[in-house]
SELUM-223753 format. One record per residue (C-alpha): residue in one letter; x, y, z. Coordinates in steps of 0.02 Angstrom, whole numbers, plus 50000, padded with zeros to 5 digits. Layout:
N
AXYZ;...
This chain:
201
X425965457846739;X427825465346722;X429155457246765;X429595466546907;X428105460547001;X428285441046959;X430125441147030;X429185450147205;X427735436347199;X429105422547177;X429955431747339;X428345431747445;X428165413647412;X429915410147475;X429795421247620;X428595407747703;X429765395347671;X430755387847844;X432055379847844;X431055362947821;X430665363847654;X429405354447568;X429775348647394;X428385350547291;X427665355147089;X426175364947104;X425275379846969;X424755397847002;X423075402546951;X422095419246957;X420655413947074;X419285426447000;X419685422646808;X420545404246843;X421885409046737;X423685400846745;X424855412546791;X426405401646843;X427255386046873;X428425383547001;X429365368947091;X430165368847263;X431655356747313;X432145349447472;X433735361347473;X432555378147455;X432915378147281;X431345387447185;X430795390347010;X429695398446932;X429085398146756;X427785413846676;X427095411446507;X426525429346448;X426055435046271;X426905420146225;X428635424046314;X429155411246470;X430055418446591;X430935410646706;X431525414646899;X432745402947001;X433335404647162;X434525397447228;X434625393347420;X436465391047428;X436955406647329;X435605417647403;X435095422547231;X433925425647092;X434255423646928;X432965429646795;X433355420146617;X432805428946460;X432215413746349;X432325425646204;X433925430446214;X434815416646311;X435315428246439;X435105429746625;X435095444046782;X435765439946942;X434835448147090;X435265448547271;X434015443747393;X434285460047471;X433845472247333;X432245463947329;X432025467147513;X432015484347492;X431485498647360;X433305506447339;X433915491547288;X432635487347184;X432805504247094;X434615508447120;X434375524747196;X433625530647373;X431815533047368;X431485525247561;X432095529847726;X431255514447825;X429965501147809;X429265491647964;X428015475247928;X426995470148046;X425965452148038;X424295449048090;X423635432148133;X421925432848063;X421165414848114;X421085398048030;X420195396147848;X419855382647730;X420245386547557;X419805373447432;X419755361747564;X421275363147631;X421245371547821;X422435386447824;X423265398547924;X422575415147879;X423875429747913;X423905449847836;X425475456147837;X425595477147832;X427255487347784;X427145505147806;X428565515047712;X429135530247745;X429875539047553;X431425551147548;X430115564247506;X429345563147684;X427615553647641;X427135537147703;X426555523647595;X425455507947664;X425645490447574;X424415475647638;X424355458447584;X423745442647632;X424295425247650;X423455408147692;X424655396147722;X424385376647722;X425475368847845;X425665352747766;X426415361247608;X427385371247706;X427055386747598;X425565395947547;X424195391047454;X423285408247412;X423975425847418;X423415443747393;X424405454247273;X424375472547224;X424755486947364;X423175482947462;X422785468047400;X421455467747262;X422035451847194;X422045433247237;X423285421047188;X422845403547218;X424115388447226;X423485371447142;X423755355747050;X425165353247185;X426395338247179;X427305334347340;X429025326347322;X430885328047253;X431075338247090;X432375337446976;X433985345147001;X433995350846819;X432655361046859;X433635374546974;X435325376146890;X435695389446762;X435755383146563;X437575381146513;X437285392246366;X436525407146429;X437565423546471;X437515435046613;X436855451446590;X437605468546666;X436295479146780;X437075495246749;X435365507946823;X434525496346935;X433415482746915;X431905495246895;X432435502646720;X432535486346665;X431115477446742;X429795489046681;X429555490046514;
């Protein structure tokens, strides 16, 4: 999975988030294969993190609630990216150049379904985009979130959701500060054309 893609996943998981947030530790795991595909820790502020281990690389995503941010650290190379929630809300910022004229979700209440024994609220959520060029482009995924956690505990990823992503091994309760400030050492990196040039190699 690029890199690109983990930042969105870690923004579909906040999106669900109100503003009573529920601090918790939990792991990311394909549900076909079962393999572990993140970490990621909540606090009671709306802090998040998120931590990818990939051909032996971690990557790591923050946000911050206060600052309205991302920041994507480079373990590597002690550096970090600063992104603004709203370039990841749309595909111009994303890419630094206009490829959209308008995107309209809509959300779909699907019913209520247990998912590892845990009874969920089941909702699709469908974003038709409309591209500089004049063609439309339809993205669906699917959410079922667990009230108690206040977040979800599986998700659909890819444009129409081929995917499952399911939430476990979760920890409810106060994390550690630490965990969602930046390291003192690392320096911030210049996007000079747009997060997609960098994101997807």
């Amino acid at each position: 999975m690029k890199r690109l893609s983990l930042i969105v996943v870690c923004f579909l998981a906040l999106t669900k988030l109100s503003a009573q947030v529920v601090p918790l530790y939990g792991e990311v795991y394909d549900e076909a294969t079962n393999r572990l595909l993140s970490k990621q820790w909540v606090s009671s502020d709306g802090h998040y993190r998120q931590e990818v281990i990939e051909n032996g690389i971690t990557t790591i995503t923050i946000y911050r609630a206060d600052t309205n941010m991302f920041y994507n650290l480079d373990t590597r190379n002690k550096t970090y990216l600063v992104i603004q929630m709203e370039q990841l809300q749309n595909a111009n910022g994303m890419l630094g150049m206009k490829i959209q004229e308008r995107a309209n979700t809509t959300t779909e209440f699907i019913g209520r379904e247990e998912v590892e024994g845990k009874m969920c609220d089941h909702y699709r959520y469908t974003t038709i985009t409309t591209l500089t060029n004049g063609r439309t482009q339809t993205t669906i995924y699917d959410q079922w979130l667990y009230p108690p956690y206040n977040t979800w505990v599986r998700q659909t990823v890819g444009q129409f959701g081929s995917d499952r992503q399911i939430l476990r091994n979760v920890t409810i309760g106060a994390q550690p500060n630490h965990l969602f400030e930046l390291p003192g050492d690392y320096t911030e990196m210049s996007i000079p054309r747009g997060l997609f040039n960098l994101f997807s190699n």
